[in-house]
Biopython code that builds the backbone (N, CA, C, O; Angstrom):
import numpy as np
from Bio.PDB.StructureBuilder import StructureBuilder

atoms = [
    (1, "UNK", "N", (-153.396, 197.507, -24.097)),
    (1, "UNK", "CA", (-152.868, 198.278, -25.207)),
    (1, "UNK", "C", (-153.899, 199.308, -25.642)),
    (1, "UNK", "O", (-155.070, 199.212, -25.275)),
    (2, "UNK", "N", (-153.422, 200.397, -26.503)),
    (2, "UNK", "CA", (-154.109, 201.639, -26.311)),
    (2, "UNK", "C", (-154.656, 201.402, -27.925)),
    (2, "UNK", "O", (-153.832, 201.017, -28.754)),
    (3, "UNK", "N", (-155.895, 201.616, -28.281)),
    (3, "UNK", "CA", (-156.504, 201.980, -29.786)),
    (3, "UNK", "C", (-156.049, 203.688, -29.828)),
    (3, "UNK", "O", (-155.680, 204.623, -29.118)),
    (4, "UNK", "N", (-156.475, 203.188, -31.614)),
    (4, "UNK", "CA", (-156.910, 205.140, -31.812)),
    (4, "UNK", "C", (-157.963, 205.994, -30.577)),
    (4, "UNK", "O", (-157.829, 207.062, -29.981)),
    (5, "UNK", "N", (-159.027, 204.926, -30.566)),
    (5, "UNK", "CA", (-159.654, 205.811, -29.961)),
    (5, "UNK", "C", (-159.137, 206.040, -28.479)),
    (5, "UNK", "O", (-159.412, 207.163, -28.058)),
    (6, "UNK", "N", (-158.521, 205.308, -27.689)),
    (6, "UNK", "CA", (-158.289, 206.079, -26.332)),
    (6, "UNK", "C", (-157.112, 207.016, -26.894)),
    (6, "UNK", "O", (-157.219, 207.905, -26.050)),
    (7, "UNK", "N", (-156.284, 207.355, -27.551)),
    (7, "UNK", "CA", (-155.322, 208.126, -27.478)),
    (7, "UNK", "C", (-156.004, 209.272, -27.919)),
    (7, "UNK", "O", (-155.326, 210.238, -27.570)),
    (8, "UNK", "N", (-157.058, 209.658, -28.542)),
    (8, "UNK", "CA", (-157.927, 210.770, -29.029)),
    (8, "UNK", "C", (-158.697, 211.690, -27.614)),
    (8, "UNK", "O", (-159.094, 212.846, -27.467)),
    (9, "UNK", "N", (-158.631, 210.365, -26.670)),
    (9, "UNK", "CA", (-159.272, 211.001, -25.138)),
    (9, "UNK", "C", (-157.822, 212.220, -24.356)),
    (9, "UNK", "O", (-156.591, 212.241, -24.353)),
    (10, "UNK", "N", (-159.111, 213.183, -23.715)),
    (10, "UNK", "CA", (-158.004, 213.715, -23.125)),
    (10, "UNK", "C", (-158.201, 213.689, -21.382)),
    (10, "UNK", "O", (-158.878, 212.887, -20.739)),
    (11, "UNK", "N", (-157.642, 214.469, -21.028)),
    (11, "UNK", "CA", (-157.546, 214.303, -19.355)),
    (11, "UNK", "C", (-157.839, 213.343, -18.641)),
    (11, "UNK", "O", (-157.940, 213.571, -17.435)),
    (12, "UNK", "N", (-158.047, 212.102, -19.085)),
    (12, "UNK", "CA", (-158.114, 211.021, -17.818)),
    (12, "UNK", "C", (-159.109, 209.730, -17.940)),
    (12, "UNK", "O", (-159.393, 209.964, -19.115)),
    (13, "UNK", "N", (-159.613, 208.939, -17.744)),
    (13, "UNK", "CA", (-160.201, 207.912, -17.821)),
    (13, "UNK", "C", (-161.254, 207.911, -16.838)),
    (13, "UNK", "O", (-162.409, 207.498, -16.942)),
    (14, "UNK", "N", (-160.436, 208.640, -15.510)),
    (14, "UNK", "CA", (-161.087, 208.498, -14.160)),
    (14, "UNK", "C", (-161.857, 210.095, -14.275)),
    (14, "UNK", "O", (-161.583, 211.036, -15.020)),
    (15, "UNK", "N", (-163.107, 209.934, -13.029)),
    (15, "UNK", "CA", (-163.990, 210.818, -12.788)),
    (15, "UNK", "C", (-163.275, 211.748, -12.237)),
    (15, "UNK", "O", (-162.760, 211.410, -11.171)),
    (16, "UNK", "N", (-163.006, 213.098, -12.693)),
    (16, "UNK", "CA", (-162.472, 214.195, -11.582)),
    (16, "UNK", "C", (-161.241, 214.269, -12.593)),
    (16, "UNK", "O", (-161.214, 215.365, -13.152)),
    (17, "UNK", "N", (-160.346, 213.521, -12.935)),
    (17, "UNK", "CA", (-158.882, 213.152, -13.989)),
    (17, "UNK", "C", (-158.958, 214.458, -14.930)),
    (17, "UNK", "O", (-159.960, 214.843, -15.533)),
    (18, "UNK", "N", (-157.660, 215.069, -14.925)),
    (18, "UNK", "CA", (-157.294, 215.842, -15.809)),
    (18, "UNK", "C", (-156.799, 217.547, -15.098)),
    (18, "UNK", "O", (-156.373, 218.126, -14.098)),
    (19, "UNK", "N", (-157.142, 217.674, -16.162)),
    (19, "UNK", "CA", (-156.477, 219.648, -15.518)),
    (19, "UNK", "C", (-158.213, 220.177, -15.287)),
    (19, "UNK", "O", (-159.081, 220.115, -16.157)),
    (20, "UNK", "N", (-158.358, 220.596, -14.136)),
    (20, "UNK", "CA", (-159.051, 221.477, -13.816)),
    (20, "UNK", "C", (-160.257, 222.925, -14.836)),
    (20, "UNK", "O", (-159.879, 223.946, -15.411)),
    (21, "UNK", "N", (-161.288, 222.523, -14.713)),
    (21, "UNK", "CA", (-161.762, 224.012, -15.722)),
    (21, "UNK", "C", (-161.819, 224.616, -14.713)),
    (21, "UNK", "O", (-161.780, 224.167, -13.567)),
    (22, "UNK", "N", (-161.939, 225.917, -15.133)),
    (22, "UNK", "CA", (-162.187, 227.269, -14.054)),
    (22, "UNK", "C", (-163.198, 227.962, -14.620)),
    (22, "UNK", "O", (-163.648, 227.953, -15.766)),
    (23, "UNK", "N", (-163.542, 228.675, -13.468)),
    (23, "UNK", "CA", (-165.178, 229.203, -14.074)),
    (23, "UNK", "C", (-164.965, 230.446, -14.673)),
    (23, "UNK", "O", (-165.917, 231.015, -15.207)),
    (24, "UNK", "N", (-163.744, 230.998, -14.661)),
    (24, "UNK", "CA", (-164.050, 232.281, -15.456)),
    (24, "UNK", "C", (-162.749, 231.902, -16.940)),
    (24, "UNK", "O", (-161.656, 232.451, -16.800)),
    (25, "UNK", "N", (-162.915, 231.152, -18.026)),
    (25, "UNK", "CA", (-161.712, 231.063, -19.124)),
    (25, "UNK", "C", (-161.257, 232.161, -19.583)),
    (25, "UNK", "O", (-161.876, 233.222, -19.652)),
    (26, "UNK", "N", (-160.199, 231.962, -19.902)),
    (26, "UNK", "CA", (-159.309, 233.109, -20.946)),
    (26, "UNK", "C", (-159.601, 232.760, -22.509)),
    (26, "UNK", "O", (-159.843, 231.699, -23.083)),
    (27, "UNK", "N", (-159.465, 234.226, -22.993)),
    (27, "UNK", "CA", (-159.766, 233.652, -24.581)),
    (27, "UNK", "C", (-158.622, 234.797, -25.223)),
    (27, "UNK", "O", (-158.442, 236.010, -25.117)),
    (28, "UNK", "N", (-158.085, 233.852, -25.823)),
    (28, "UNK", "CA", (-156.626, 234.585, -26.894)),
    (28, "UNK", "C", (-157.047, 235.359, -27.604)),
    (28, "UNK", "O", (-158.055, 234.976, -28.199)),
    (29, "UNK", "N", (-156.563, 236.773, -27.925)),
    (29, "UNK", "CA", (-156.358, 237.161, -29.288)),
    (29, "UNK", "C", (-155.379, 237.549, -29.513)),
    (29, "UNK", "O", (-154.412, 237.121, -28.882)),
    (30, "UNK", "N", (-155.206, 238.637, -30.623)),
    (30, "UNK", "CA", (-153.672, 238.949, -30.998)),
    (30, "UNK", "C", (-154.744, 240.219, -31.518)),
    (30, "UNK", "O", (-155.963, 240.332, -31.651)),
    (31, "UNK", "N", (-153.294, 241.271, -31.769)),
    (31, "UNK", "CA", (-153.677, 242.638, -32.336)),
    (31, "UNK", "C", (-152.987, 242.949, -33.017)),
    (31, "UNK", "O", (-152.356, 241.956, -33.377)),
    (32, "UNK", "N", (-152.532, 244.103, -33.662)),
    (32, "UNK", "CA", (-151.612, 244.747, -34.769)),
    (32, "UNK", "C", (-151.238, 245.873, -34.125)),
    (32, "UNK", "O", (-152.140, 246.530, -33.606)),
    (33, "UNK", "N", (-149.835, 246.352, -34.010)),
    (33, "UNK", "CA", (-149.426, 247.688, -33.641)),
    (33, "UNK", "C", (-148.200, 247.886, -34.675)),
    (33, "UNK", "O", (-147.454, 247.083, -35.236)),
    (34, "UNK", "N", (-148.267, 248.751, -34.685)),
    (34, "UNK", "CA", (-146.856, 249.466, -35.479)),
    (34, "UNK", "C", (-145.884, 249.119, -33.976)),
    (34, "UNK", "O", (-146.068, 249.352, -32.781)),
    (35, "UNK", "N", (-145.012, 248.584, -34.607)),
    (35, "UNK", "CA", (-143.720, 248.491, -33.950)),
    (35, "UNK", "C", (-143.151, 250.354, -32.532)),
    (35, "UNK", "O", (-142.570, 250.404, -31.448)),
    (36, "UNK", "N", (-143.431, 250.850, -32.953)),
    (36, "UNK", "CA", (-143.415, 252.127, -32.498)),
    (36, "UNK", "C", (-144.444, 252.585, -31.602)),
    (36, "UNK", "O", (-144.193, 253.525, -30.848)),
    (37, "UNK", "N", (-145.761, 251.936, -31.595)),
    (37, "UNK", "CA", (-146.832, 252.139, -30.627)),
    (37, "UNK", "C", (-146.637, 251.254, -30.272)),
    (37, "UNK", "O", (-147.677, 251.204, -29.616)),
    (38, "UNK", "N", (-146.059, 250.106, -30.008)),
    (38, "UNK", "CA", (-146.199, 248.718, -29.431)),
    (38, "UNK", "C", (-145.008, 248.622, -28.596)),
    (38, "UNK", "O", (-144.926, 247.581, -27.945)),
    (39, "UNK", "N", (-143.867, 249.648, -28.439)),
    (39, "UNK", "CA", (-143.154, 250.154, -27.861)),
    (39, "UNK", "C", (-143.646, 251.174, -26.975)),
    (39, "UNK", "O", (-143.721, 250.769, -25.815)),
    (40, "UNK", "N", (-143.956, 252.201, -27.123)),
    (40, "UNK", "CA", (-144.647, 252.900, -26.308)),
    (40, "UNK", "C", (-145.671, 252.063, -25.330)),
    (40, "UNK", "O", (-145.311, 251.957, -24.157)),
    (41, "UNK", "N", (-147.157, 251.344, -25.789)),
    (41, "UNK", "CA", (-147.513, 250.422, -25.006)),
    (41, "UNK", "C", (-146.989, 249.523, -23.977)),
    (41, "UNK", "O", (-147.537, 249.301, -22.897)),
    (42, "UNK", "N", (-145.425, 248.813, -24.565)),
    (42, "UNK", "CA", (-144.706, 248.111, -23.977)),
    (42, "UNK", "C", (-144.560, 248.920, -22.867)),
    (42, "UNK", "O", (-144.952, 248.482, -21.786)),
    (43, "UNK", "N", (-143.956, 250.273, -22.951)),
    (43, "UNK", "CA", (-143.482, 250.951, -21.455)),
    (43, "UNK", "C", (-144.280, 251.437, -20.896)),
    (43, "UNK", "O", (-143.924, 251.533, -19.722)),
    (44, "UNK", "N", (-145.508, 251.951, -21.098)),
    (44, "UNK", "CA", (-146.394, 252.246, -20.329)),
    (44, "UNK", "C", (-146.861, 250.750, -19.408)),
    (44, "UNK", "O", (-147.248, 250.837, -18.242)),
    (45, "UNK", "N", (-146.754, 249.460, -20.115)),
    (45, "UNK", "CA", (-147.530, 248.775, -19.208)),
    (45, "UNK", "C", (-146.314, 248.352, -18.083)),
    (45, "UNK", "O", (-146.749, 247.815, -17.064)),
    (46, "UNK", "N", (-144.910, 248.529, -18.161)),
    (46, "UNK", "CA", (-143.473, 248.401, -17.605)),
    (46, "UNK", "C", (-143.947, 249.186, -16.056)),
    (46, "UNK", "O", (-144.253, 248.636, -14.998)),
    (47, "UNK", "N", (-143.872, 250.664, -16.386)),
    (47, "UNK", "CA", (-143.866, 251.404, -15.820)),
    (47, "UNK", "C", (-144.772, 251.274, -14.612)),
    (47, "UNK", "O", (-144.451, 251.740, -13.519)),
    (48, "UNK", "N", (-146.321, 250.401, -14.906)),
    (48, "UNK", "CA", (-147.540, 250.338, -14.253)),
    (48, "UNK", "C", (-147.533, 249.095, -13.527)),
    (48, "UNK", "O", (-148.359, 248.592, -12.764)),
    (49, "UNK", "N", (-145.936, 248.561, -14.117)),
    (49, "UNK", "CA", (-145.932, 246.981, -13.239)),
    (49, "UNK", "C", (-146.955, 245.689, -13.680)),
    (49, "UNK", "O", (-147.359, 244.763, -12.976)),
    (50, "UNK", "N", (-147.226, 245.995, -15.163)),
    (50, "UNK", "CA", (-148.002, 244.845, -15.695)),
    (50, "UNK", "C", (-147.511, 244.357, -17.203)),
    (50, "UNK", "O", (-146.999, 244.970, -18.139)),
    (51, "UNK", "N", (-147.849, 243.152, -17.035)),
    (51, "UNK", "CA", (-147.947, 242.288, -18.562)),
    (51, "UNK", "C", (-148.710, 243.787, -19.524)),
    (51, "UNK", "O", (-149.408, 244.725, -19.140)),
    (52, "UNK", "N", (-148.042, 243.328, -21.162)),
    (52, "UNK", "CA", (-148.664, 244.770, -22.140)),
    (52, "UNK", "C", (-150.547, 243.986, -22.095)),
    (52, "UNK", "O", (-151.468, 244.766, -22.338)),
    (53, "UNK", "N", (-150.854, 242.615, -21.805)),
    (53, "UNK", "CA", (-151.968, 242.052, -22.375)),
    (53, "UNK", "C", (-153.047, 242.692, -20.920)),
    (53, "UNK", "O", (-154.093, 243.320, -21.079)),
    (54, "UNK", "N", (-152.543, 242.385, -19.812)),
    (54, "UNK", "CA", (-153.501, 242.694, -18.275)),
    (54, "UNK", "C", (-153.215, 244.373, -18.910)),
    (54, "UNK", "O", (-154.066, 244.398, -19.800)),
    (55, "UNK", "N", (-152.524, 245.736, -18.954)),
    (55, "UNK", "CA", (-152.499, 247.166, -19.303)),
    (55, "UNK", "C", (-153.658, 247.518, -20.163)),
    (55, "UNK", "O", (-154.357, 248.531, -20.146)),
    (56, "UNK", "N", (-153.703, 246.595, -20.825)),
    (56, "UNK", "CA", (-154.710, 246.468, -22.116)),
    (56, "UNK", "C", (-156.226, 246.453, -21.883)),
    (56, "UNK", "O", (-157.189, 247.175, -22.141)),
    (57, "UNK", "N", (-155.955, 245.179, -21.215)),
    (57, "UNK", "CA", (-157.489, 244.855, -21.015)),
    (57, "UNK", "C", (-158.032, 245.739, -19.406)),
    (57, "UNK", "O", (-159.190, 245.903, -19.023)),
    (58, "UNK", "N", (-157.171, 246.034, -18.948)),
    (58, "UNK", "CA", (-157.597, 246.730, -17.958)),
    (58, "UNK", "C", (-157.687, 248.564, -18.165)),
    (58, "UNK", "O", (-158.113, 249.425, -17.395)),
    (59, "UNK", "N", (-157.217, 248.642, -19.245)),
    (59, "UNK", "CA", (-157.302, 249.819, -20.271)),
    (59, "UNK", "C", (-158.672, 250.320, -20.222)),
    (59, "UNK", "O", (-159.327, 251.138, -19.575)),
    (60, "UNK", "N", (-158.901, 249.126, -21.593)),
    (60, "UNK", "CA", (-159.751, 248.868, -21.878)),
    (60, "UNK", "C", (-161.428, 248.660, -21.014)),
    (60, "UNK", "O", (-162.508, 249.114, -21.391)),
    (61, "UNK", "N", (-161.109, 247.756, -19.679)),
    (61, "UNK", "CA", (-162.273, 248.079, -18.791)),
    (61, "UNK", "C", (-162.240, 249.371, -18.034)),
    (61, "UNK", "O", (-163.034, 249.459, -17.097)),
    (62, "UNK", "N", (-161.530, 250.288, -18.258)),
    (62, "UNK", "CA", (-161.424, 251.543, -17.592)),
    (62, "UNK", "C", (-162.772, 252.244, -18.326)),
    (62, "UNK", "O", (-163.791, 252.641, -17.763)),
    (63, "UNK", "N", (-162.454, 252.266, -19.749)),
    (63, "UNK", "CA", (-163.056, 252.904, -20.530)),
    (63, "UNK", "C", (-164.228, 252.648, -20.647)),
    (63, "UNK", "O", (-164.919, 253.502, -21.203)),
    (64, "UNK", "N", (-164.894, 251.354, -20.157)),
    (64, "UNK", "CA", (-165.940, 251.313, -20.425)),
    (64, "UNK", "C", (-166.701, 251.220, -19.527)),
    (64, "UNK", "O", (-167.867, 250.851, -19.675)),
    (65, "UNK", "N", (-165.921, 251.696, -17.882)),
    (65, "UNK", "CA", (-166.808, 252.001, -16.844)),
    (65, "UNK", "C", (-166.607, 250.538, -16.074)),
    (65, "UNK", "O", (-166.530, 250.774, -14.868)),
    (66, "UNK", "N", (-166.504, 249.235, -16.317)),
    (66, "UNK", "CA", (-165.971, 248.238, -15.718)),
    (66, "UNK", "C", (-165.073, 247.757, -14.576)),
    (66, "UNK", "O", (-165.051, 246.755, -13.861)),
    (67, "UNK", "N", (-164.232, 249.035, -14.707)),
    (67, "UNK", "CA", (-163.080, 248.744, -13.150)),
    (67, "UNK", "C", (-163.278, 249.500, -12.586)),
    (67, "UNK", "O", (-162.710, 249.625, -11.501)),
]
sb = StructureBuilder()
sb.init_structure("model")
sb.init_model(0)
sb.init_chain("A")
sb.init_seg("    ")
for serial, (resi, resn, name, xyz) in enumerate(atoms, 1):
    if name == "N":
        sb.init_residue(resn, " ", resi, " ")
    sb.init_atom(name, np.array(xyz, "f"), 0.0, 1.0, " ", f" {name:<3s}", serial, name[0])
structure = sb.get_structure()
């Protein structure tokens, strides 16, 4: 039978058990657009064949010499 404390554990009991880390993580944010630039954004990233978040950040590494 399970205590508090094993149900507080995550991914596994066993060595190796669970979901996988990867060496490079993602980290969330969120932004603010006016509904009207966030439309425009939307189709520009349509048009380029990407998610608005990959348009963005790959935007974004354009600009700063990165890609």
């Amino acid at each position: 039978m399970m205590d508090a404390a094993d149900k507080s554990r995550r991914g596994g009991f066993r060595e190796g058990a669970g979901r996988p880390k990867s060496g490079d993580p993602t980290k969330k944010f969120s932004m603010s657009a006016r509904t009207s630039e966030y439309e425009v954004i939307e189709q520009l990233a349509a048009a380029a064949g990407k998610t608005v978040s990959r348009y963005l950040v790959e935007l974004a590494l354009k600009e700063a010499g990165r890609l």
